[in-house]
C-alpha positions in Angstrom: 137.2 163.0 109.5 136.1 159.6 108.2 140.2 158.7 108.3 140.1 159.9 111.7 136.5 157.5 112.6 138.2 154.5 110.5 141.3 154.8 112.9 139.6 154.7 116.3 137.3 151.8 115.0 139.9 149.6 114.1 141.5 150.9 117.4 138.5 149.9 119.4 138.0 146.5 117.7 141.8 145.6 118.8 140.8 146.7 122.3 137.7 144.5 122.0 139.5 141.0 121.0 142.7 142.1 123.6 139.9 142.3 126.6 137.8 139.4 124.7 134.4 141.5 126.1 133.3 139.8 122.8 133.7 136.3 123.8 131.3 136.4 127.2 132.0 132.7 128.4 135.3 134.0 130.2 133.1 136.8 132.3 130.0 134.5 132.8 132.5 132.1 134.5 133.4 134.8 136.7 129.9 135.9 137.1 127.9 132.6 138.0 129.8 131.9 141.3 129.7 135.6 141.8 125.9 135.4 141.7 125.5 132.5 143.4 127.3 134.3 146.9 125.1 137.7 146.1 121.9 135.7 146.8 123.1 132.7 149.2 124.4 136.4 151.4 121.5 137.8 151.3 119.5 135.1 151.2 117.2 135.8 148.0 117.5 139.0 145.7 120.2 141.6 146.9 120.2 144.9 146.6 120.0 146.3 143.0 123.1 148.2 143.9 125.5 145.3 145.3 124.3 143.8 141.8 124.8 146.0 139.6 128.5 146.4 140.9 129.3 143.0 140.9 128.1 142.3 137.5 129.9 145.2 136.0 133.2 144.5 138.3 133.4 141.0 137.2 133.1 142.1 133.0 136.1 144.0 133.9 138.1 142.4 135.9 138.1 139.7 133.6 138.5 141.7 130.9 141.4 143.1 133.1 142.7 139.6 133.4 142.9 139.0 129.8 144.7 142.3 129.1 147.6 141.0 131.8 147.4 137.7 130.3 148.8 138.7 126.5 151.2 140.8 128.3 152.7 137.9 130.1 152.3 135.2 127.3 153.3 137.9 124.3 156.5 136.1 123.8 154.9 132.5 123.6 151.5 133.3 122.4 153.2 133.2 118.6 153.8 129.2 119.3 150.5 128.2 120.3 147.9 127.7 117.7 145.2 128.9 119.6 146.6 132.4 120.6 149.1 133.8 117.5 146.5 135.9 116.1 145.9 138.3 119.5 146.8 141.8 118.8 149.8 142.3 121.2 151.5 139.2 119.6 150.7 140.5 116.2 152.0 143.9 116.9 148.4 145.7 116.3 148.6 147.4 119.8 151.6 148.2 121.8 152.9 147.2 125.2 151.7 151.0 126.4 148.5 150.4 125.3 148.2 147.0 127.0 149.1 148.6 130.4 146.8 151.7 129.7 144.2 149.3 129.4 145.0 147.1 132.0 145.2 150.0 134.4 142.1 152.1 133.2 140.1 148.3 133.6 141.2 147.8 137.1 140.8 151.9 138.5 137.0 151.8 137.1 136.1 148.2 139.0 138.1 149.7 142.0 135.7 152.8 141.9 132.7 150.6 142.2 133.7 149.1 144.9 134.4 151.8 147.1 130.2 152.1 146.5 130.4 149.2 149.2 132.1 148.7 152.8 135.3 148.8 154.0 135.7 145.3 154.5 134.8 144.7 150.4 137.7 147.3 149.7 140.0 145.6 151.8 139.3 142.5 149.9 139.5 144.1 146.6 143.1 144.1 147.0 143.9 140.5 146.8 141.5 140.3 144.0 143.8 142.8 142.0 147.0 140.5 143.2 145.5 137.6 142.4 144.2 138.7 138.6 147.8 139.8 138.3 149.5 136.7 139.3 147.9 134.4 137.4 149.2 134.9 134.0 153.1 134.4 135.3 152.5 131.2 137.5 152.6 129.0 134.2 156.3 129.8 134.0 156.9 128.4 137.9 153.8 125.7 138.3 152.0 123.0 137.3 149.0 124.5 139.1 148.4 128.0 137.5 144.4 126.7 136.9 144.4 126.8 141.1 145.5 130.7 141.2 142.9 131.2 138.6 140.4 129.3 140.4 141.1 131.7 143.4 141.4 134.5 141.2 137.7 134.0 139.6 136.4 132.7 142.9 137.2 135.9 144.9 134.3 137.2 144.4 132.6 135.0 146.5 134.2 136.7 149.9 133.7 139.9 148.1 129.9 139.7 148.2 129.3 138.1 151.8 131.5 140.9 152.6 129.3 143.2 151.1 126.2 142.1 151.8 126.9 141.1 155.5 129.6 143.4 156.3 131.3 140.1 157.5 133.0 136.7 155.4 131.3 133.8 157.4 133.0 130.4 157.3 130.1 128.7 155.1 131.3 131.3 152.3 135.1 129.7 152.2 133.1 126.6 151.4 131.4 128.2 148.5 135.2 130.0 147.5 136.6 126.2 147.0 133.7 124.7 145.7 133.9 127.2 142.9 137.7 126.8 143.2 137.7 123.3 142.2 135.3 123.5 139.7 137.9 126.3 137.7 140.5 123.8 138.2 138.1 121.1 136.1 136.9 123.5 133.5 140.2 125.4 132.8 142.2 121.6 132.7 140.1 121.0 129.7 140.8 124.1 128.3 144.3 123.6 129.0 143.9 120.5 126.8 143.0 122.3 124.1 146.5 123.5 124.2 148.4 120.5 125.5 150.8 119.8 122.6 152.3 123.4 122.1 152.7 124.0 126.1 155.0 120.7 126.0 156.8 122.2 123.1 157.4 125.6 124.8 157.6 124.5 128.3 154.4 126.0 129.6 153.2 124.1 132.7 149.5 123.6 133.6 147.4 120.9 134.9 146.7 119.3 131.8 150.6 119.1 131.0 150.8 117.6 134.8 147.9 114.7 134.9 148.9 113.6 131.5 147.4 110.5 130.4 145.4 110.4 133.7 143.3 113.9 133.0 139.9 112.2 132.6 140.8 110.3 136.1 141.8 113.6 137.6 139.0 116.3 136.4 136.6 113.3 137.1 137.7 112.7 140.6 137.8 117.2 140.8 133.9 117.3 139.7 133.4 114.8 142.3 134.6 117.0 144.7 132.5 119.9 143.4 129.6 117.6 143.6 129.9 117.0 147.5 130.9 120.8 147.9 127.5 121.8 146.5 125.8 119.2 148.4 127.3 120.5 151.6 126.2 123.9 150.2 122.8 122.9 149.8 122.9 121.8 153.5 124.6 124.9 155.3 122.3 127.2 153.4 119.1 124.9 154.1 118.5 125.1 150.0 115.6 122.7 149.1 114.4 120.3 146.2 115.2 123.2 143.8 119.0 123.6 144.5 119.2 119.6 144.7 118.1 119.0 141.6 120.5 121.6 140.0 123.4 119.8 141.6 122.2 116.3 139.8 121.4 118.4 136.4 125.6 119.3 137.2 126.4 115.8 137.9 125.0 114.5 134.5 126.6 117.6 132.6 129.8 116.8 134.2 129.4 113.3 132.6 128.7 114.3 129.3 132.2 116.6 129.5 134.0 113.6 130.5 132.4 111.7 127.3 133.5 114.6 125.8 137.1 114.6 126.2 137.7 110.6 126.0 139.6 111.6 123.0 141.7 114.6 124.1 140.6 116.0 120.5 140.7 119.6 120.8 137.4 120.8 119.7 135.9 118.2 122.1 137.8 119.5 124.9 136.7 123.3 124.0 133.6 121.7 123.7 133.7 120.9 127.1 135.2 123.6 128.5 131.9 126.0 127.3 129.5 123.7 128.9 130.2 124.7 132.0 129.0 127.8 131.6 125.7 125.6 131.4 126.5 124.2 135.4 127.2 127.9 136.7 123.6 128.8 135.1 122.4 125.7 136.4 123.5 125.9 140.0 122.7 129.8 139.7 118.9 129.0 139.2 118.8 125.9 141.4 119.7 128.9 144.4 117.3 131.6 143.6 114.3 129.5 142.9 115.6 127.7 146.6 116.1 131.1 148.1 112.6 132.0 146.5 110.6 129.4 147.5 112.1 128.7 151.0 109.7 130.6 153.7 111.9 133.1 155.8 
């Protein structure tokens, strides 16, 4: 019997760094934009129930995402220093168990969301291509971060759709805010892994700006600057929300300090703090939303 408990914990740990539900910064990136379309939709607090399913459907779906993601990279993850430990490329769980997982992952999230509307359902569909896609895009573009900016982003339509029963037009504007803002923060994480992708062939936008990243990702947060200032304005957000979007302008500086070296802690570095500007921004709505009169 304690043979038998020993196995299924060592089992479950393996499941655990494949899905990386340990490491929350990957699902808090999902989450963020997520809440930030719950509460601009429904203008304050939604309902508990919309919540509670987006919160859990973005843990798995991301989790999901991951599980895809060591599939498609098990042949190169061995070359990059980063990712040769993860248990597919190590041979600690087996390609059936990575698509067991993968499939289990996306059925539960897909049961939540047929707690919503048709329209959310429909939707949920590209959100499965999308998570799917991403992982195999490195192999044909430069511009995989944009599929995973769409891919994280979806959300966004998901919960106008839900709350609403309809996607307005001021929610595509949130989608490619939060869109280019993946592109910034997963460049710098590309960084990180720069030197083995050019060894392998891997493309990605850090392998594609080249010596002019910082120019690039600055000129990006830029553009997610404006986009949350035209939020602010389309949502009639007030002092709150503005001063969250200049407490993300000074954060986006300090992560441009921080990669002036290309060092690869430094660019992690970077990478995590934006976890800090979804916060940020998140807060900056539902005090706005909170103190706005209706």
């Amino acid at each position: 019997m304690k043979t038998a408990d020993t196995h299924w914990r060592l089992r479950l740990d393996r499941y655990v760094r494949l899905t990386r539900i340990d490491r929350p910064i990957g699902w808090l990136l999902v989450l963020w934009p997520t809440l930030w379309a719950l509460w601009l939709a429904a203008d304050g607090l939604p309902p508990l129930k919309l919540l509670v399913i987006f919160v859990l459907g973005a843990i798995l779906m991301r989790s999901a995402g991951c599980v895809i993601n060591d599939y498609a990279d098990r042949h190169i993850d061995r070359h990059v220093q980063r990712t040769r430990e993860r248990p597919l490329t190590t041979g600690e769980v087996t390609v059936r168990e990575v698509w067991g997982l993968f499939i289990g992952l996306c059925f539960t999230a897909f049961v939540l969301v047929l707690f919503t509307n048709r329209l959310t359902i429909l939707l949920s569909l590209a959100a499965l291509g999308l998570a799917s896609l991403y992982p195999f895009m490195k192999r044909y573009t430069h511009l995989p971060q944009v599929v995973l900016g769409a891919a994280f982003g979806w959300a966004i339509p998901m919960a106008f759709a839900a709350v609403q029963g309809e996607v307005p037009p001021e929610a595509w504007l949130v989608f490619c805010t939060a869109l280019v803002w993946t592109v910034v923060y997963d460049t710098f994480y590309a960084m990180v892994d720069r030197e083995d992708d050019l060894q392998i062939g891997v493309k990605s936008t850090a392998v594609l700006f080249g010596d002019q990243d910082r120019l690039f990702t600055g000129t990006l947060q830029a553009v997610v600057v404006v986009g949350l200032l035209m939020m602010g304005s389309r949502f009639s957000l007030n002092a709150f929300y503005t001063a969250s979007v200049v407490l993300t302008a000074l954060l986006f500086c300090y992560q441009q300090y921080l990669i002036r070296y290309r060092q690869r802690g430094p660019c992690f570095a970077a990478f995590l703090n934006n976890n800090w500007v979804g916060m940020i921004i998140f807060v900056g709505i539902a005090l706005a939303t909170l103190t706005t009169p209706s």
